[in-house]
C-alpha positions, 0 to 999 in steps of 0.5 A: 919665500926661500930661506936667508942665505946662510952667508947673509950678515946676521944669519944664524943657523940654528942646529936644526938648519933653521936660519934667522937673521939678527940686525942692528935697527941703527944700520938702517933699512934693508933692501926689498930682497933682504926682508923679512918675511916676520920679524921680532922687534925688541925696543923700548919704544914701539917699532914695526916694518913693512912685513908683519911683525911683533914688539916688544917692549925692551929698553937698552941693556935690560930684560922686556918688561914682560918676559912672558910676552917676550917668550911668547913672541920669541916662540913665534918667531922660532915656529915661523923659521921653519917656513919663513924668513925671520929677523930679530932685532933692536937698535945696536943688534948684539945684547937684547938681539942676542939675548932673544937669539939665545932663547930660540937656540934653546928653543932648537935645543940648545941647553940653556947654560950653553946658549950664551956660548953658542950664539957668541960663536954662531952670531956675535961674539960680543952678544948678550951683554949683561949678567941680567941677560946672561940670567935671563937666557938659562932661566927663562921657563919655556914652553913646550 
């Protein structure tokens, strides 16, 4: 499958052109020529589409009950933008959302106490919305 349109709601491209779609679950369902190929689904109860995907347990304005399998699943996401579409998304689409595209900017190098700054700008401005997450981002140990 092609790439997201970079003028797509919720797209953002990373620095090195790959693109990942951030969404809001309570928008409700995409149409058939805007799913995702793989997606990360970040919600305090378990959540899945019709396309191959990944959950993670993440309650509303907090940090994933286990942040290694979060970074785990993040790094997924990140390898499989190259090649597919990829979304991430939870129910509002800006702090846990943002949070989690945080982390794949600085998977695509991005330093870690920019990220927060540059995906204000490339996705939402009001995105990552607690100091715990804030924290989350440009402490998170990534793997190489």
């Amino acid at each position: 499958m092609e790439q997201w349109p970079a003028d797509l709601d919720g797209v953002v491209t990373l620095p090195s052109g790959r693109r990942v779609r951030g969404r809001a679950l309570r928008a409700g369902a995409v149409s058939h020529d805007e799913a995702a190929d793989f997606g990360v689904y970040l919600t305090a109860r378990p959540h899945e589409e019709s396309w191959e995907s990944l959950w993670v347990a993440w309650p509303d304005f907090r940090l994933p009950r286990a942040p290694s399998d979060a970074i785990s699943a993040l790094r997924d996401a990140y390898d499989r933008s190259s090649a597919e579409r990829v979304e991430i998304a939870c129910g509002g689409g800006v702090g846990r959302t943002g949070t989690a595209l945080c982390i794949l900017a600085r998977f695509d190098g991005v330093p870690a106490d920019e990220a927060v700054a540059w995906i204000r700008t490339a996705y939402r401005r009001g995105a990552v919305e607690t100091p715990r997450q804030r924290k989350f981002v440009r402490d998170a140990r990534l793997p190489l």
